[in-house]
N, C-alpha and C positions, 0 to 999 in steps of 0.2 A: 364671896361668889366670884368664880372667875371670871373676866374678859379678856377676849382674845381681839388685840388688832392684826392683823395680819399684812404686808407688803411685797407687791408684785412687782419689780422693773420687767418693761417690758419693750425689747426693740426688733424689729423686726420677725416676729413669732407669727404672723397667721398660719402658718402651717399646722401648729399647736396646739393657740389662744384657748377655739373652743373647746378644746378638750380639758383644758387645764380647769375655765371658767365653769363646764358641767359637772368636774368633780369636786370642785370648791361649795358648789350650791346643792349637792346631791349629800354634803357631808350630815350626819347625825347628829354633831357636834358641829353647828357655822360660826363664823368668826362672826363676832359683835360688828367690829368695821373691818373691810378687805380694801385698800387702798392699793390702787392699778395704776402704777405710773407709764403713760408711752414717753420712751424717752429717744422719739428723734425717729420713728421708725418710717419705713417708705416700702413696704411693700401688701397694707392693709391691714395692717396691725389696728390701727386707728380707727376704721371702720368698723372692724370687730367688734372693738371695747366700745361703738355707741351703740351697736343694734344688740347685743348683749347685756349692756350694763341696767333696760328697763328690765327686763328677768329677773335680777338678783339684786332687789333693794338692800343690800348692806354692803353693795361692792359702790365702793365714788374711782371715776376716772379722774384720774389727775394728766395733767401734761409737764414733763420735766424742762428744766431751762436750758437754753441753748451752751452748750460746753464748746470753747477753741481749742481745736483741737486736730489735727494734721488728718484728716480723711482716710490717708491709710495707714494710719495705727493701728495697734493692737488697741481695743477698746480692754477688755480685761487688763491686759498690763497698767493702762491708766484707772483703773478700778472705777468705771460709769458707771457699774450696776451697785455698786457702794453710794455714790454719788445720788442715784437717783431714789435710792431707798433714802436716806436722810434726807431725799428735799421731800418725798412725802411723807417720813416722819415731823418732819417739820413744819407740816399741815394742820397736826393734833395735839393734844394733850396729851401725851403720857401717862399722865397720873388717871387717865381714867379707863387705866385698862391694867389686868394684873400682868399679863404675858405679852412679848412682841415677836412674831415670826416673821422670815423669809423665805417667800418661794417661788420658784422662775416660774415661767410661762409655757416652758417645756414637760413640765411632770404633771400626772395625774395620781391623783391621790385614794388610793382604798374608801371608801366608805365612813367607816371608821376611825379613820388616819388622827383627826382631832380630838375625836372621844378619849382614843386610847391613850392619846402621848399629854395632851392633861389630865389625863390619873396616873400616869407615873410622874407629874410634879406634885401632885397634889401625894401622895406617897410619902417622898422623898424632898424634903425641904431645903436640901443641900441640892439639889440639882436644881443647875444653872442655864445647860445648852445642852438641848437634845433632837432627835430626829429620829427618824425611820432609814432603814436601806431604801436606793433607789436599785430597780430592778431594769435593767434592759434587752433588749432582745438582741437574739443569738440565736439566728434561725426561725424555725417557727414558736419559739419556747423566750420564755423574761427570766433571765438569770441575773441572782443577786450582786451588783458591784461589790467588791472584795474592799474593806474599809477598815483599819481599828478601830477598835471599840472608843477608845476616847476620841474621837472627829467624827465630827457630825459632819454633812458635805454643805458646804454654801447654800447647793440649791433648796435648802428647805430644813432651816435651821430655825427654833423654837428657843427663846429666853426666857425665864422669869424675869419681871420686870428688877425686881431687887439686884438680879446677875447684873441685866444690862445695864443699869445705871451703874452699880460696882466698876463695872469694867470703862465706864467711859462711850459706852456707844459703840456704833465700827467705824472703824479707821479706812478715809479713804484715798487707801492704797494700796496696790497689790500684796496679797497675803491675807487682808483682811482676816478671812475667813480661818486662818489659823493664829491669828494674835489676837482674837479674840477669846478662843478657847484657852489658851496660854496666861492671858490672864484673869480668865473665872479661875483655872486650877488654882492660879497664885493667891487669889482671894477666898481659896477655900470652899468653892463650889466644884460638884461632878460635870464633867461634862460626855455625853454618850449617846451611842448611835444604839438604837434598839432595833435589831433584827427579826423581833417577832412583827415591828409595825414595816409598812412597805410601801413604795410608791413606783409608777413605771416612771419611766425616764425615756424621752424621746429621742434624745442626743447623746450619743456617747459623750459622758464626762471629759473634760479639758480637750475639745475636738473643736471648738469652735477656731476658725482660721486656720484647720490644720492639725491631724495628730503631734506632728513632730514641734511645730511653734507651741502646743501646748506642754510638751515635755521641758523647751528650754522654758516656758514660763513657770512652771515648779519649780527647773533649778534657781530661778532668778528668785523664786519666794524663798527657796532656801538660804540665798545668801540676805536676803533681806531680815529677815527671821536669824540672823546669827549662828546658822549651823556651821561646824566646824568640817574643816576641808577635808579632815581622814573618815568622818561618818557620810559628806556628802560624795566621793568615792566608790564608801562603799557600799551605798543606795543607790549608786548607778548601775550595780551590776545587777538588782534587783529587777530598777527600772529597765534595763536592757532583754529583761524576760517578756516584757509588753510587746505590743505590736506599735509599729512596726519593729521586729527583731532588731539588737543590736544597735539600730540607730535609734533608740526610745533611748537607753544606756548616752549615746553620744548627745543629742539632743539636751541630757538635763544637765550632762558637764558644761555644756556648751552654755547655757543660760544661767551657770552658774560664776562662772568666770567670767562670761562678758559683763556680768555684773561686777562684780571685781574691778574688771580692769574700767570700767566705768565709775567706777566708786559711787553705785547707785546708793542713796541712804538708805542707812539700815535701822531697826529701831535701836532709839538712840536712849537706851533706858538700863544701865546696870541689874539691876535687881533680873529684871527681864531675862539679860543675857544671861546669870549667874542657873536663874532655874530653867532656861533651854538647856544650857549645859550639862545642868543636874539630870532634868529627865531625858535625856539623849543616852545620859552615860547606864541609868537603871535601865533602859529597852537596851541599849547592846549586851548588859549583863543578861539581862532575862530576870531580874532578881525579883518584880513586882508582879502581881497578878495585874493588877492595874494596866500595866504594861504591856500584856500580851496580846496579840491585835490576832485580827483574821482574814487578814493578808495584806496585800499593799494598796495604797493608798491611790 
């Protein structure tokens, strides 16, 4: 039978919280435990999650541990919301739960959203990491973020527990959220974003601190991730199709080279680099179906 733990980092979201916390407790399918970490927030976040958390006995508030850390950093570049999911993963047992999600504080989730996306593992016993489209708004209307099929987005990523342990857990470090996928593939597990399931999304994707900071902070996952200088190139000209025009383009070379020339570590794993390589070189061919996405990332 399955069990679903579920974890929330959560810092400074009351704009959000209760929406995110109503469609977590409205689901069909609830997680067995929902684990809500405030990690550091200051603007009510904290008050939320106590007058909220008598509502939903399977949600425990957690409080994350104080991080040093320069005040006005990039909090993603230092990957806290990685950090703060393993300090409440590190609250429970694993073993007593078959699957472990992540999902921010900003999304609201369909109805259904759990039901569905543990029957496509329960399906499919090779799949490792999945999720739903986040859907945003664009006027009066929620339109789908444009994502390949093989990336699931951070915000609201689903493991078999078998994947996660495979792979080690997440790494906390920027990129996270894509070397982890990188190595389920390597271990032989699917990993996929399912566009029939959906969820809104409150915040435009990598806008926190800024459209443009979150364009160099791609590039910078890029170089971190070992992509090669003539494919990250020529993903700027893609990325330069975003808003803001032209400087979305400028932005991820710009976060890709400061890396560089900082010599930020990268993962430091052959095999790793060997099948970035490889599947880098099958999506510029076009040559796998695997490989065809529906649109940019």
């Amino acid at each position: 039978m399955d069990r679903l733990l579920l974890i929330t980092p959560a810092r400074d979201e009351a704009a959000h919280l209760a929406g995110t916390i109503r469609a977590v407790a409205a689901q069909t399918r609830r997680p067995d435990l929902w684990l809500v970490i405030d990690d550091g927030s200051t603007d009510g976040t904290a008050e939320i999650l106590r007058e909220m958390a008598a509502e939903v006995p399977f949600m425990r508030v957690l409080q994350a541990p104080r991080w040093e850390s320069d005040p006005e950093a990039d909090r993603l570049s230092l990957a806290a919301e990685a950090r703060a999911f393993n300090a409440a993963l590190a609250s429970v047992e694993l073993s007593e739960f078959t699957h472990v999600g992540k999902l921010d504080a900003d999304v609201e989730l369909t109805p259904e959203y759990f039901e569905r996306l543990l029957a496509n593992f329960d399906r499919d016993p090779r799949l490792g990491i999945a999720g739903g489209i986040l859907l945003e708004r664009t006027g009066r209307d929620w339109t789908p973020t444009r994502i390949p099929a093989y990336h699931v987005r951070g915000a609201l990523k689903l493991y078999s527990r078998g994947c996660f342990e495979a792979i080690g857990g997440i790494e906390e470090r920027l990129g996270w959220d894509t070397i982890d996928e990188t190595y389920a593939r390597m271990r032989g597990y699917e990993t996929r974003s399912l566009p029939e399931i959906t969820a809104r999304h409150h915040r435009p994707v990598a806008t926190r601190g800024g459209a443009l900071r979150g364009r160099a902070r791609h590039g910078q996952c890029a170089y971190i991730l070992r992509y090669g200088v003539w494919w990250v190139i020529l993903r700027s000209f893609k990325v330069a199709l975003q808003r803001p025009y032209g400087l979305s383009g400028i932005a991820f070379l710009y976060g890709y080279f400061r890396a560089y020339l900082k010599a930020q570590p990268k993962v430091e794993d052959e095999r790793f680099k060997r099948f970035v390589r490889d599947e880098l070189r099958m999506r510029l061919l076009g040559g796998s179906s695997f490989f065809r996405t529906s649109g940019a990332d």
